[in-house]
C-alpha positions in Angstrom: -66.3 -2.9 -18.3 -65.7 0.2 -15.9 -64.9 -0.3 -12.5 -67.4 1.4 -10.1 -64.7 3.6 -8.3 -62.2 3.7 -11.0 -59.0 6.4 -10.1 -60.8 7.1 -6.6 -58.8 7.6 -3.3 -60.8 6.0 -0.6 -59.7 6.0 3.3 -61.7 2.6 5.4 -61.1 3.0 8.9 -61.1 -0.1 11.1 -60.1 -1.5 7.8 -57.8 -4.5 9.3 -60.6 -7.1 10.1 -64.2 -7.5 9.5 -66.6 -5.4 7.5 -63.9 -2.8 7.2 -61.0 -5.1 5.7 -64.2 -6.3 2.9 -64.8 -3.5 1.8 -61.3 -2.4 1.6 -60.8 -5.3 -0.4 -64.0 -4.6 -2.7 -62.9 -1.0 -3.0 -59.2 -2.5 -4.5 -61.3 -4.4 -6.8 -63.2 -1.6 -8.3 -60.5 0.4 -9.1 -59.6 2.4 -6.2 -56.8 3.6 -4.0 -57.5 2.8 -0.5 -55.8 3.6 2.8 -57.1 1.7 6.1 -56.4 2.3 9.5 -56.5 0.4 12.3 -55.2 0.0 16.3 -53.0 -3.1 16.0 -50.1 -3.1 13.5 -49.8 -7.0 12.9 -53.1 -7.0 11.8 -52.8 -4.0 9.3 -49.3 -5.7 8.0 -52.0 -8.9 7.5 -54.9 -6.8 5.7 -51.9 -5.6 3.6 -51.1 -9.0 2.3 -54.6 -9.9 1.9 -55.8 -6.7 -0.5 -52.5 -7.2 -2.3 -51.7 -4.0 -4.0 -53.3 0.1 -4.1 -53.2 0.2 -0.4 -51.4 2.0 2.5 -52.2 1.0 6.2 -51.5 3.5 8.7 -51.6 2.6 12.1 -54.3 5.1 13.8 -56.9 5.1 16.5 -60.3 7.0 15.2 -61.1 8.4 18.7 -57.4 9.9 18.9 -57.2 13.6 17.7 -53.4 13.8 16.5 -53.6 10.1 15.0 -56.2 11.7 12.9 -54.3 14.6 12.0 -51.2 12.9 11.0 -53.4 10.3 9.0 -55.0 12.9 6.8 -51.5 14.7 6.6 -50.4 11.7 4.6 -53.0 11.1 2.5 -52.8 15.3 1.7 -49.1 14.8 1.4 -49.0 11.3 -1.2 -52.9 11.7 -3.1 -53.6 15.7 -2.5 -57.4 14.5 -1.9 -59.6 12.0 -0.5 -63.0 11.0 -3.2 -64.4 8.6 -0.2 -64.7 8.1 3.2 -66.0 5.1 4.8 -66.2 5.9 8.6 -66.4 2.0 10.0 -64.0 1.9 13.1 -65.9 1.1 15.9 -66.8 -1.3 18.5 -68.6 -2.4 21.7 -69.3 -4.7 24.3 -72.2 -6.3 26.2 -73.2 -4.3 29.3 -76.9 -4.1 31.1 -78.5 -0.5 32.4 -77.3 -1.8 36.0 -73.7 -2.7 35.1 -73.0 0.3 32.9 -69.6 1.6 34.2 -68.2 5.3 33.3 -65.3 3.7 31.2 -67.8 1.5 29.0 -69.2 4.5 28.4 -66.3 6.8 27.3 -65.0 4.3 25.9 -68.0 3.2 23.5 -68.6 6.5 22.7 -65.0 8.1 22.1 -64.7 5.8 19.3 -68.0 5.3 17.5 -69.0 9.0 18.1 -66.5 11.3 19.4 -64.1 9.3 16.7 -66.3 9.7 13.5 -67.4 12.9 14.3 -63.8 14.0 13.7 -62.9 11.4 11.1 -65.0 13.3 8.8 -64.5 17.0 9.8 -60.8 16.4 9.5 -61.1 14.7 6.1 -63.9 17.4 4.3 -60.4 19.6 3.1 -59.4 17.0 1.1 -62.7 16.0 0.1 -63.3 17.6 -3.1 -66.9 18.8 -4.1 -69.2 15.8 -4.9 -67.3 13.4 -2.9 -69.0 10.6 -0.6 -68.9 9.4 2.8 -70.7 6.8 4.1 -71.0 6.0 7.8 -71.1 2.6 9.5 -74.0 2.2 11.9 -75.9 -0.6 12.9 -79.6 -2.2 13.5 -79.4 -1.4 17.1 -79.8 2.0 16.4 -83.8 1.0 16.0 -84.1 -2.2 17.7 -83.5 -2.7 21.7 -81.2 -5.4 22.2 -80.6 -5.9 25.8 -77.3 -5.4 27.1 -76.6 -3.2 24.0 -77.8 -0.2 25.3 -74.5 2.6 24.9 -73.6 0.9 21.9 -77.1 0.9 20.4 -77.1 4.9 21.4 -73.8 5.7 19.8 -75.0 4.2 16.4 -78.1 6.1 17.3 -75.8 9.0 17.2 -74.3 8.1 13.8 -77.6 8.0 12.0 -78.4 11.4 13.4 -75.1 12.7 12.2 -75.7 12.1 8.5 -79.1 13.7 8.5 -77.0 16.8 9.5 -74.5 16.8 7.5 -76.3 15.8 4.4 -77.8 19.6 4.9 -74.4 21.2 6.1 -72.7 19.5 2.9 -75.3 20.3 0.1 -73.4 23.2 -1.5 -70.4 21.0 -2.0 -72.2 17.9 -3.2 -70.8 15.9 -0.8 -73.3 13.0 -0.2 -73.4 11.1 3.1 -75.0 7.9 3.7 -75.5 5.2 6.3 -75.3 1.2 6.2 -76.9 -0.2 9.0 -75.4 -4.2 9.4 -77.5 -6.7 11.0 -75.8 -9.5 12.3 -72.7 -10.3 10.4 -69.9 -12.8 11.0 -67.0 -11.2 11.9 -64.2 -11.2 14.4 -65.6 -8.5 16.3 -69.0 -10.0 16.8 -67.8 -13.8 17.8 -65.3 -11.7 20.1 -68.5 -10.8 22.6 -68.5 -13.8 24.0 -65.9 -16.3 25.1 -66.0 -19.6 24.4 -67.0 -21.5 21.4 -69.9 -23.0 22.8 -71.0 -19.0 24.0 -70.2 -18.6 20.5 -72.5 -20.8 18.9 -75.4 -19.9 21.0 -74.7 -16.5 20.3 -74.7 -16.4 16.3 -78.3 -19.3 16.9 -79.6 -16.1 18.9 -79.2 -14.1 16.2 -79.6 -15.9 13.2 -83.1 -16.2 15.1 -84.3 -12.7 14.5 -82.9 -12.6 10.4 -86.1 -13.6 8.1 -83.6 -15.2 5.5 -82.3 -17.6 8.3 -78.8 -16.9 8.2 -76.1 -14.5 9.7 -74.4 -12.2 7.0 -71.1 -12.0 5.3 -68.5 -9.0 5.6 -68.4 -8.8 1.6 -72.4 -8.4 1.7 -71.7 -5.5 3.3 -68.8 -4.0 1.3 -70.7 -4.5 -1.7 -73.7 -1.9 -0.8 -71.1 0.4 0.6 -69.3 0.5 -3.0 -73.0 1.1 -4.4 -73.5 4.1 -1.7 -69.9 5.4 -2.5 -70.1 5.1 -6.8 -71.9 6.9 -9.2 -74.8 4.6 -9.2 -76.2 6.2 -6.0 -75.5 9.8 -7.5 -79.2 11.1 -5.9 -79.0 9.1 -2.6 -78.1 11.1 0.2 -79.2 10.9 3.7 -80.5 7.2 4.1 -80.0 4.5 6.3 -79.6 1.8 4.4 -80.4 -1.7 6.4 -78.5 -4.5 5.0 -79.8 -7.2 7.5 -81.5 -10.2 6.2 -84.9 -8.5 6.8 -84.5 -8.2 10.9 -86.2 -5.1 11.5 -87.9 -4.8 8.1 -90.4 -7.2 8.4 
């Protein structure tokens, strides 16, 4: 049986933890290459370990220009091309309208904006024609959580992007997609709050608003990005595609 991304070279940054280390992992399993990126060296040396072969990490932060440049210079320099992108490094943190200081700001939006804009116009040289990329966004983008308000506007942002660049792209085939995530369990979310007990009340809150009752896994979301990356969504460009137990479907 063929593997859904057989001979690709695929690039997952924020690929050390979380949704991004999944689906670096699903990526390995159906036959690709895959390079990840991430901030914090021990934990791309442990993302290493846990894919276990046909992957590079390369220590890189998404909002820095030059990291970026050197990142796609060694992918040009060892692969000569790039077949998929999945633009997942991002973040944020819990701030109302009245608390909202410049630095959350820049910050939130150097990296989930600012840092995928240029993620992918750096990579589209070695991204040949009929290539993918698909963008990680987020349910917030729709749905007004309180205290979420800069990071629900820079995944806003993301979903706008891919509308554009689905056009801007068309002549080179190059499709560009959007998963939205509801609430998944990963390190990133459980690190919003600060103790266990925050913790618990926290992942209650949000298993709350899911219809299926439950908070979602990392490898749920790897799997649909493989589907938006492979040949089996060949005439899908442009969606948002809400992987979310139902939360703002219904």
């Amino acid at each position: 049986m063929s593997k859904k991304l057989e001979g690709k070279i695929a690039l997952v940054t924020g690929g050390s933890t979380g949704i991004g280390l999944a689906t670096a992992k699903q990526f390995v399993a159906e036959g690709a290459y895959v390079y990840i990126t991430g901030r914090r060296q021990p934990e791309l040396d442990a993302a290493v370990k846990t894919i276990g072969s046909n992957v590079t990490a390369i220590r890189a932060d998404a909002s820095i220009l030059a990291d970026l440049d050197r990142l796609y210079a060694q992918i040009k320099q060892e692969k000569g091309r790039l077949d998929v992108l999945f633009a997942n490094a991002g973040g944020g943190e819990f701030a109302a309208i009245g608390s909202i200081t410049e630095e959350h700001f820049d910050k939130t939006f150097n990296t989930n904006v600012k840092g995928l804009l240029f993620t992918v116009q750096k990579a589209l040289p070695l991204i040949p024609n009929g290539g993918a990329i698909v963008l990680n966004a987020s349910i917030v983008s729709i749905k007004g959580m309180p205290g979420f308000g800069v990071y629900s506007a820079t995944k806003a942002a993301v979903r706008s992007f891919a509308r554009t660049w689905t056009n801007e792209l068309k002549d080179r085939q190059i499709r560009v997609n959007v998963v939205s995530p509801g609430p998944i369990d990963t390190p990133g979310v459980a690190g919003l709050v600060q103790t266990e007990e925050e913790r618990k009340g926290l992942f209650a809150q949000l298993t709350s608003i899911v219809p299926l009752g439950r908070i979602g896994r990392p490898e749920e979301i790897a799997k649909t990005v493989v589907f938006l990356a492979s040949d089996d969504a060949s005439f899908i460009a442009g969606v948002e595609l809400f992987v979310d137990g139902g939360a703002v479907q219904v």
